[in-house]
C-alpha positions as CSV (number, residue, x, y, z in Angstrom):
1,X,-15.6,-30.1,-23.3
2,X,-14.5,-29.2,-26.9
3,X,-12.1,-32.4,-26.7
4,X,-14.9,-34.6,-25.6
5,X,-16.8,-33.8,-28.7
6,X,-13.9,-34.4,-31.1
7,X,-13.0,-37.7,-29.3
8,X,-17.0,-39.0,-30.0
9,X,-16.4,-37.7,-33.7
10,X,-12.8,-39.4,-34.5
11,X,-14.4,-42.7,-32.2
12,X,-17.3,-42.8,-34.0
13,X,-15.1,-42.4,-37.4
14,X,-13.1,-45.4,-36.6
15,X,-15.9,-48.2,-35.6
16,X,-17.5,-47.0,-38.5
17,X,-14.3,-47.2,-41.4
18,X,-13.6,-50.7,-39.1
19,X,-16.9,-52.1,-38.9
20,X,-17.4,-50.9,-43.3
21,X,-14.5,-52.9,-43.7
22,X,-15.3,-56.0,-41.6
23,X,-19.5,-56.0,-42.8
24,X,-19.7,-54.9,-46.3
25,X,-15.9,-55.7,-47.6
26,X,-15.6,-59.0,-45.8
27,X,-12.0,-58.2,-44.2
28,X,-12.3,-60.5,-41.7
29,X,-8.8,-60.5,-40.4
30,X,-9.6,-56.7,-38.4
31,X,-11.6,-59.2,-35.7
32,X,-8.5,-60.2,-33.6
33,X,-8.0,-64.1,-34.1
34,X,-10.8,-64.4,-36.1
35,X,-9.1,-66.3,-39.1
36,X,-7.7,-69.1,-36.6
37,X,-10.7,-69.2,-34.8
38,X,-12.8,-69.7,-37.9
39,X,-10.7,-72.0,-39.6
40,X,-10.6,-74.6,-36.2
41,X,-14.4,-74.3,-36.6
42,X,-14.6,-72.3,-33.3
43,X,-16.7,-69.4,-35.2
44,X,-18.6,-68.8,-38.4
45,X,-18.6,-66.2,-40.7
46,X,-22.3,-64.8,-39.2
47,X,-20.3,-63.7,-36.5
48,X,-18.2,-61.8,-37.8
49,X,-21.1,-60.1,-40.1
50,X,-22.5,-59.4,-36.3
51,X,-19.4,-57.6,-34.7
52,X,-19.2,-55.5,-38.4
53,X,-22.8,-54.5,-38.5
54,X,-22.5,-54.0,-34.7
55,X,-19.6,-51.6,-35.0
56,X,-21.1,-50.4,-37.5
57,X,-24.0,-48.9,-36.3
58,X,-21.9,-47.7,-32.9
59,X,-19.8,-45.9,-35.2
60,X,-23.4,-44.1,-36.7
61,X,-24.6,-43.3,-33.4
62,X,-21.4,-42.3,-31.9
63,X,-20.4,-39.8,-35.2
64,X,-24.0,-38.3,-35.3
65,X,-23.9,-37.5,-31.3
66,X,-20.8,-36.0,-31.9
67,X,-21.4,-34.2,-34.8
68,X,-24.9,-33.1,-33.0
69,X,-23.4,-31.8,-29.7
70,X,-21.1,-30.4,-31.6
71,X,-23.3,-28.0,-33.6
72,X,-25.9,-27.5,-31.0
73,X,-23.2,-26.3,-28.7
74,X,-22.2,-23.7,-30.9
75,X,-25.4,-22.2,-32.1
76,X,-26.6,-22.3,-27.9
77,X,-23.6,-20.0,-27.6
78,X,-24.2,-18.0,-30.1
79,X,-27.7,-17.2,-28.9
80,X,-26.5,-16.4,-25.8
81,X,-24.3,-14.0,-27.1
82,X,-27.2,-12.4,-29.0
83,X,-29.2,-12.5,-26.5
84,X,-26.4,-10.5,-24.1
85,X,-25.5,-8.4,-27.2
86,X,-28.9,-7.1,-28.0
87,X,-30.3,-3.7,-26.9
88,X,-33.5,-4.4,-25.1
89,X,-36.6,-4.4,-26.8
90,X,-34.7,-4.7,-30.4
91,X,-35.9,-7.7,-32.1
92,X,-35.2,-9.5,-35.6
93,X,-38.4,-10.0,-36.0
């Protein structure tokens, strides 16, 4: 499960570096056959603002969940464990 996690971090990492690179510093040539396309007149530059901002805010959604299940998983677990570890009727209140 641990490896699911990871994979929705480094994922999430990667459309975000790519879709940073493509929205905000206009490298254009990470959309495959973008360049050709655009300079045949096939596509404009809006769409490749599109598929940046889109991957983008993938990679946000998809390094947050990560990042989230992640630490929610542990502290679960560790509450758990407290819970098991505990005498009964000791509290930390």
């Amino acid at each position: 499960m641990i490896f699911l996690k990871v994979l929705a971090v480094v994922l999430g990492l990667a459309f975000l570096l790519f879709g940073y690179f493509i929205y905000f510093k206009k490298k254009y040539n990470l959309i495959n056959g973008f360049e050709a396309d655009f300079k045949a007149g096939r596509k404009k530059e809006e769409y490749a603002k599109k598929v940046g901002m889109i991957e983008f805010v993938v990679g946000i959604v998809l390094l947050i969940t990560g990042v989230a299940l992640i630490l929610f998983s542990s502290v679960r677990s560790n509450s758990i464990f407290l819970s098991i570890a505990m005498p009964k009727g000791f509290s930390l209140l």
